[in-house]
C-alpha positions in Angstrom: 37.4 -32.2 43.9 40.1 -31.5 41.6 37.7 -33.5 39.2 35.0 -31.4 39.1 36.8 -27.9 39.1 38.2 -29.6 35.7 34.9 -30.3 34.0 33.7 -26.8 35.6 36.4 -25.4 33.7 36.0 -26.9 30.5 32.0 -26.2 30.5 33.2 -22.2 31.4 35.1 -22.7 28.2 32.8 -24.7 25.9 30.3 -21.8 26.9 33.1 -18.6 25.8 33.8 -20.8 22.9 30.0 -20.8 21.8 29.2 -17.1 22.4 32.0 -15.8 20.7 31.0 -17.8 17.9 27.0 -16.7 17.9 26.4 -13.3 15.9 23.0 -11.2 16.5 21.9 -13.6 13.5 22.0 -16.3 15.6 20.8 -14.9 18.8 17.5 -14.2 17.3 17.2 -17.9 16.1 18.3 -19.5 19.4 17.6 -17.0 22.3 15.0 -17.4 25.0 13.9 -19.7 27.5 13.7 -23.1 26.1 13.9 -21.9 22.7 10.2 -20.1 22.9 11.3 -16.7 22.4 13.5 -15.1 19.7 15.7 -11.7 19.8 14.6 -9.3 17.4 16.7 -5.9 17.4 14.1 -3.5 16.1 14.6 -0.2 14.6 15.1 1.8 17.8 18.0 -0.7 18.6 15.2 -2.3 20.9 16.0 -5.8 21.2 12.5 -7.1 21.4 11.6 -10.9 23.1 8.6 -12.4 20.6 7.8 -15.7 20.8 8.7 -18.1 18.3 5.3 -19.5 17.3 3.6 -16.5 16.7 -0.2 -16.7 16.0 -1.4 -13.3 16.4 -0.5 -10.3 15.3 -1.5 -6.8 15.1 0.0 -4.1 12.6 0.2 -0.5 12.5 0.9 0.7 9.7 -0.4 1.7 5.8 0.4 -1.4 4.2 4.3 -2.0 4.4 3.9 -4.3 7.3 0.9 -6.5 5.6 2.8 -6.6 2.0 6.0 -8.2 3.7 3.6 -10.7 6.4 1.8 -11.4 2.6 4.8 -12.3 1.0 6.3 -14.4 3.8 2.9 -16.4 3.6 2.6 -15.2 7.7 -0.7 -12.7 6.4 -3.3 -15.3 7.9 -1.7 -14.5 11.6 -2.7 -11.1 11.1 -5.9 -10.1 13.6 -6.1 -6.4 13.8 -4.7 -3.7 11.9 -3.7 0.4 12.9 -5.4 2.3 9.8 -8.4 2.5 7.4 -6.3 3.1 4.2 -5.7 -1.4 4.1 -9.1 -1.4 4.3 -11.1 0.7 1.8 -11.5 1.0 -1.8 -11.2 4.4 -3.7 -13.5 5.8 -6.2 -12.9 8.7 -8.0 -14.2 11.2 -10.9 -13.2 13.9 -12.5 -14.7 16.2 -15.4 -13.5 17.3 -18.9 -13.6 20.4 -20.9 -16.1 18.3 -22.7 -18.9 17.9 -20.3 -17.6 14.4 -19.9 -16.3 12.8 -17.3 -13.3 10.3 -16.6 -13.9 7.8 -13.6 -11.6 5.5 -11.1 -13.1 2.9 -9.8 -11.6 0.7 -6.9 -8.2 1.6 -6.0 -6.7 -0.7 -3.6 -3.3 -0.6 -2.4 -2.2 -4.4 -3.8 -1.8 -6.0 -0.5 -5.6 -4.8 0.0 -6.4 -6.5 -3.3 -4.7 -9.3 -2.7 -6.6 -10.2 0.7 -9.6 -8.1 0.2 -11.8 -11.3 1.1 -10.6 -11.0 5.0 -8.5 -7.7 5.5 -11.9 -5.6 5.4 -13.7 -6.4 7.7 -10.7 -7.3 10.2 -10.5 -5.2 13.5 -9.2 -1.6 13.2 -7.2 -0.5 16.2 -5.9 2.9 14.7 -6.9 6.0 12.7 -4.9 7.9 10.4 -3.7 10.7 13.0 -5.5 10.0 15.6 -4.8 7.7 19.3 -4.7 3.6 19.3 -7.5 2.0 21.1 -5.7 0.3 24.3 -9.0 -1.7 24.9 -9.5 -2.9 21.4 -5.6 -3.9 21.1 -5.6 -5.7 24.2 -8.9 -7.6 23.7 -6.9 -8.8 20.5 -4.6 -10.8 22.4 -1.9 -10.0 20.0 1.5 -11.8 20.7 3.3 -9.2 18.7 2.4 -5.9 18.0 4.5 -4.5 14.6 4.4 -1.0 14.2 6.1 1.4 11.4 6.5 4.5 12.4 6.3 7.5 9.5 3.2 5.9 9.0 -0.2 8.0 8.8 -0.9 6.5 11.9 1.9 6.9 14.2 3.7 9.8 12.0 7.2 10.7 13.9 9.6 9.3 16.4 10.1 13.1 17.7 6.2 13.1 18.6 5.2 12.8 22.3 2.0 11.0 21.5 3.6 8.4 19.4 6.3 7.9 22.2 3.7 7.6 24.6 1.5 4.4 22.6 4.6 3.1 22.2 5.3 3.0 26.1 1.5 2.2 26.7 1.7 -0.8 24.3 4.7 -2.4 26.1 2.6 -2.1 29.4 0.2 -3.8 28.9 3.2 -7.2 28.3 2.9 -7.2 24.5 5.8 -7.3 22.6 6.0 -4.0 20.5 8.7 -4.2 17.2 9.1 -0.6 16.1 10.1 0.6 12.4 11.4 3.6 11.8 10.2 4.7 7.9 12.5 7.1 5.7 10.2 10.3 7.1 11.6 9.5 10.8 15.7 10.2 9.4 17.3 13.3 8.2 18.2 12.3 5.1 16.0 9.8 2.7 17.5 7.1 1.8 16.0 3.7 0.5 17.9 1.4 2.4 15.9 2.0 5.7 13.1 0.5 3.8 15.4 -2.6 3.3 15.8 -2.6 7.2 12.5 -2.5 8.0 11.2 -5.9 5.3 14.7 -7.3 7.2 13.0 -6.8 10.6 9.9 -8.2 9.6 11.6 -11.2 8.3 13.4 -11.7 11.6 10.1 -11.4 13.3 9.0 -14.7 11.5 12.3 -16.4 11.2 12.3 -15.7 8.2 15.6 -14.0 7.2 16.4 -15.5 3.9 13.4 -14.2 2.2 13.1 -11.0 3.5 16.8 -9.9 2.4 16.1 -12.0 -1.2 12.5 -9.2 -1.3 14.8 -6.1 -0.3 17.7 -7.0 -2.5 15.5 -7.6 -5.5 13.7 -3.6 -5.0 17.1 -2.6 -4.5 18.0 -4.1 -7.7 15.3 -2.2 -9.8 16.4 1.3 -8.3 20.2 0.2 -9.1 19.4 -0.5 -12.7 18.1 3.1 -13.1 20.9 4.5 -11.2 23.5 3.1 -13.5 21.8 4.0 -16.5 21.3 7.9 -15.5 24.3 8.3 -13.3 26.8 9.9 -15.8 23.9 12.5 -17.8 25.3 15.6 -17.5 23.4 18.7 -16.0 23.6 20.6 -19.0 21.1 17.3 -20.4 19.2 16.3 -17.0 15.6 17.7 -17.8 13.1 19.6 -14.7 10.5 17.5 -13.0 7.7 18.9 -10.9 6.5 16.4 -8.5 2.8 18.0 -8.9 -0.1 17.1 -6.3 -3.1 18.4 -7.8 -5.1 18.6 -4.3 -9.1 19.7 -5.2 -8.7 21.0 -1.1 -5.7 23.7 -2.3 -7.6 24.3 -5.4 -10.8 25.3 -3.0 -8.0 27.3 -1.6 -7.1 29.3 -4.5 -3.9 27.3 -5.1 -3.4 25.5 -8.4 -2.1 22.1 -6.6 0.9 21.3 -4.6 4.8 20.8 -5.1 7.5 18.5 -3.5 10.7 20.1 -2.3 13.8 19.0 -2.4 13.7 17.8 1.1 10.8 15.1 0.3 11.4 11.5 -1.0 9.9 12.5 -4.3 13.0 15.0 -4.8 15.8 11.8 -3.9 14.3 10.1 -6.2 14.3 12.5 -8.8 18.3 14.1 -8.2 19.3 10.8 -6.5 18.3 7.9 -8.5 16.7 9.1 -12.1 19.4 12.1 -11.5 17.3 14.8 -13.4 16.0 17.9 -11.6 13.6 18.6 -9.2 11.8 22.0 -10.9 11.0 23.7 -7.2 14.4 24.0 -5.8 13.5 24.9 -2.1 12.4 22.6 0.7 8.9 21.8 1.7 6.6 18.5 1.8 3.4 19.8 0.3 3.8 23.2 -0.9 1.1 25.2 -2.4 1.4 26.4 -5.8 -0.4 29.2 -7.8 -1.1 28.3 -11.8 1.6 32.0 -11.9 4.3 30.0 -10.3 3.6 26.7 -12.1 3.7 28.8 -15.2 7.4 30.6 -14.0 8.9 27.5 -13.2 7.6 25.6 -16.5 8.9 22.3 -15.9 10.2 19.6 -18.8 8.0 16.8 -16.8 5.5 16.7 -14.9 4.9 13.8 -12.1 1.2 13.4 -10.3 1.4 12.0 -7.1 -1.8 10.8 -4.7 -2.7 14.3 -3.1 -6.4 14.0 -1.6 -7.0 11.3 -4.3 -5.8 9.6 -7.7 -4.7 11.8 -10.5 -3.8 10.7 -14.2 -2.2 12.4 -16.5 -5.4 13.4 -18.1 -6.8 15.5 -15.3 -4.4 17.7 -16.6 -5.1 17.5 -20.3 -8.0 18.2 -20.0 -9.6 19.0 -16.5 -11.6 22.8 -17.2 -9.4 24.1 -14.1 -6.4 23.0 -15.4 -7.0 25.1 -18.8 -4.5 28.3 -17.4 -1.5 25.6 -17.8 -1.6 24.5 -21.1 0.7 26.8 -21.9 3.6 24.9 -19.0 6.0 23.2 -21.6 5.4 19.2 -19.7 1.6 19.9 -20.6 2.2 21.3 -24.2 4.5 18.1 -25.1 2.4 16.0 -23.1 5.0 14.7 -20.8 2.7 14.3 -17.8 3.1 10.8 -15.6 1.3 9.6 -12.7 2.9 7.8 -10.0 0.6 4.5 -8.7 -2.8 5.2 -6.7 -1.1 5.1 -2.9 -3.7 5.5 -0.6 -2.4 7.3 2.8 1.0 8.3 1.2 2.9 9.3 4.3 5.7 6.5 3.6 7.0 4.6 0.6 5.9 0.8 0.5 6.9 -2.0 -1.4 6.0 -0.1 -4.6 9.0 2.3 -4.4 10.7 1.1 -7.5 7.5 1.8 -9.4 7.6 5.6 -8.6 11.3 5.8 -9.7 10.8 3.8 -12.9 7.6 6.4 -13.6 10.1 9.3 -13.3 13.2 7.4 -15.2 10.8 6.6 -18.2 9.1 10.0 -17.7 12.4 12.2 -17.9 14.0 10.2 -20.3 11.8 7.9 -22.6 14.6 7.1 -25.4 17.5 6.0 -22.6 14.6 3.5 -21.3 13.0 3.1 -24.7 13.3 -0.8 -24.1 11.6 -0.6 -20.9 7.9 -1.2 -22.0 6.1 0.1 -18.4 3.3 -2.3 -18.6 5.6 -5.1 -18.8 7.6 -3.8 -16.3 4.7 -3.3 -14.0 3.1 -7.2 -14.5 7.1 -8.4 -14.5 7.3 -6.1 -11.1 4.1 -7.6 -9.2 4.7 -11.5 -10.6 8.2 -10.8 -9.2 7.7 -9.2 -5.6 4.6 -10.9 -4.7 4.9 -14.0 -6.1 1.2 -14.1 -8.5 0.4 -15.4 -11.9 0.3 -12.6 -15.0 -3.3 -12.5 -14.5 -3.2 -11.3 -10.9 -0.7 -8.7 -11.4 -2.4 -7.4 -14.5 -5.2 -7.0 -11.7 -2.4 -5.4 -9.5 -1.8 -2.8 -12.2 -5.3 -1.7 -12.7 -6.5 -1.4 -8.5 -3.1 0.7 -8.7 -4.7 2.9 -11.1 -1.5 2.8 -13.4 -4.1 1.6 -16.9 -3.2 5.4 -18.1 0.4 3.6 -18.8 -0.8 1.3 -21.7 -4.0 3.8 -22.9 -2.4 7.5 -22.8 1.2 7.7 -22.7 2.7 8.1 -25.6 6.5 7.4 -24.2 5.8 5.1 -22.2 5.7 2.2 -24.6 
């Protein structure tokens, strides 16, 4: 007896010995029954049983999700997706004072372009805004669902709708892994983006190079922090983050502005440190040609409203011909951040809509900073193509205007 209370004992402490030595690191790697299943703590603080052989998966989100499975090399496990904007290509014209006409043909996000052979025609279990299909998801046999919220799809944590295909998901015994995107906190801040590639790396078992993909975006931003960080006011010029919406100009508005609440604004005062122009809060607020003219910003910035805009709608557009007179136009100082289809969330691009503003706001400090070598150094870097591919990256992003009409961004 006194035998096996002895080796009962010193299994008791072999066993305290081992937990205290296993971080949540290594729970995700070794937990589960028989090794099957890992741990992965999600953003919610969820910790979330998937099985270690995954072979089906279902995303919802606007392409975050897809990017990081792409880069991982787990994109081929992928069998339904939550939104239309992965799976579409964009076409757009608009006219000229001339009686011309400038036109945009196939705008992809990259991770579209990158597997448009299969992604299109994959099975769609979400709309922008609207409910998931229980059925369709279920008849997927997905062993994981990953889901972003802040997404167009599943837009806010504080919604009862998204709580509620959340809770339906888990019922029906799929494993649901929740991120939470920067719209879902307080505050923006571009480290929740690193969270959420982190996640999906631990989804995978793939740690390693998930924090290698989140440490090199984080590197770009931190290079155009260190450079800008100690400009003083008196020398940070005005940016307009400028949506030039053809829905608000049906409206009678001119286009729309970013406030300083949006993720457009911390980029801007955060990171590039210059000035956001319209100093009030507000995601998309609408703006007469009166009060673009009033405010008369240094720079102007064109984001994705309700389509692609380069800097040349404004140039020369025949209903942009009241704002010649706004100082960004006159000096042509007009940039366009890359063709983001369903723009409710940064992606992996982030660091290209910072460097846009950095170069934009001040073209001598980043005079060595050539942006189309930037962009191809950028995609060769993060998704791990040849030049030729992320030259073809660069143009299904729309961002061409950046070697044929900028004149500082060279």
């Amino acid at each position: 007896m006194k035998k096996i209370l002895a080796i009962v004992m010193i299994l008791v402490a072999i066993v305290i010995m081992c937990t205290g030595c296993t971080d949540q690191s290594d729970q995700a790697a070794v937990s589960g029954e028989n090794g099957d299943f890992r741990t992965v703590l999600d953003s919610r603080g969820v910790e979330v049983q998937v099985p270690v052989d995954i072979k089906r998966v279902v995303t919802i989100s606007d392409g975050l999700i897809e990017g990081v499975m792409t880069i991982l090399g787990e994109e081929d496990k992928i069998v339904g997706v939550g939104s239309s904007c992965i799976q579409r290509n964009f076409n757009y014209t608009y006219p000229t004072t001339g009686g011309e006409s400038y036109e945009y043909k196939d705008g992809m996000n990259p991770v579209t372009y990158l597997n448009r052979e299969w992604i299109m025609d994959i099975t769609r279990v979400g709309e922008s805004g609207s409910a998931i299909n229980y059925e369709t998801l279920a008849g997927l046999d997905p062993d994981v669902v990953i889901a972003r919220i802040g997404s167009c799809t599943l837009r806010s944590m504080e919604d009862e709708g998204v709580q509620k295909s959340i809770q339906t998901m888990e019922s029906l015994g799929i494993p649901v892994v929740v991120l939470k995107a920067h719209p879902c906190f307080d505050e923006p801040d571009l480290t929740t983006i690193s969270g959420e590639i982190k996640i999906i790396g631990s989804v995978f078992g793939k740690e390693e190079k998930a924090s290698e993909l989140a440490d090199y975006l984080e590197s770009q931003t931190e290079m155009i922090y260190e450079r800008t960080k100690d400009i003083p006011d008196s020398e940070k010029p005005t940016i307009l983050a400028f949506g030039a919406s053809p829905k608000t100009r049906q409206s009678g508005g001119a286009g729309s502005v970013k406030g300083t609440d949006t993720i457009e604004s911390y980029f801007i005062e955060e990171i590039a440190h210059a000035k956001n122009a319209y100093q009030e809060p507000g995601n998309s607020v609408v703006f007469s040609a009166e009060q673009m003219l009033a405010i008369n910003p240094d720079v102007i910035i064109l984001g994705t409203a309700s389509g692609y805009h380069p800097p040349e709608e404004l140039y020369s557009a025949p209903y942009y011909q009241d704002l010649q007179e706004i100082s960004a136009i006159k000096n042509r100082r007009i940039s366009s951040f890359p063709w983001e289809p369903c723009n409710c969330a940064k992606r992996l691009e982030y660091p290209i809509d910072i460097i846009v503003i950095a170069k934009a706001a001040y073209p001598e400090l980043f005079g060595d900073i050539v942006l189309e070598e930037w962009l191809i150094d950028f995609y060769m870097n993060v998704y791990d193509v040849d030049q030729t591919m992320a030259e073809e990256l660069l143009s299904a992003q729309w961002m061409d205007w950046c070697i044929e009409e900028c004149p500082t961004c060279g």
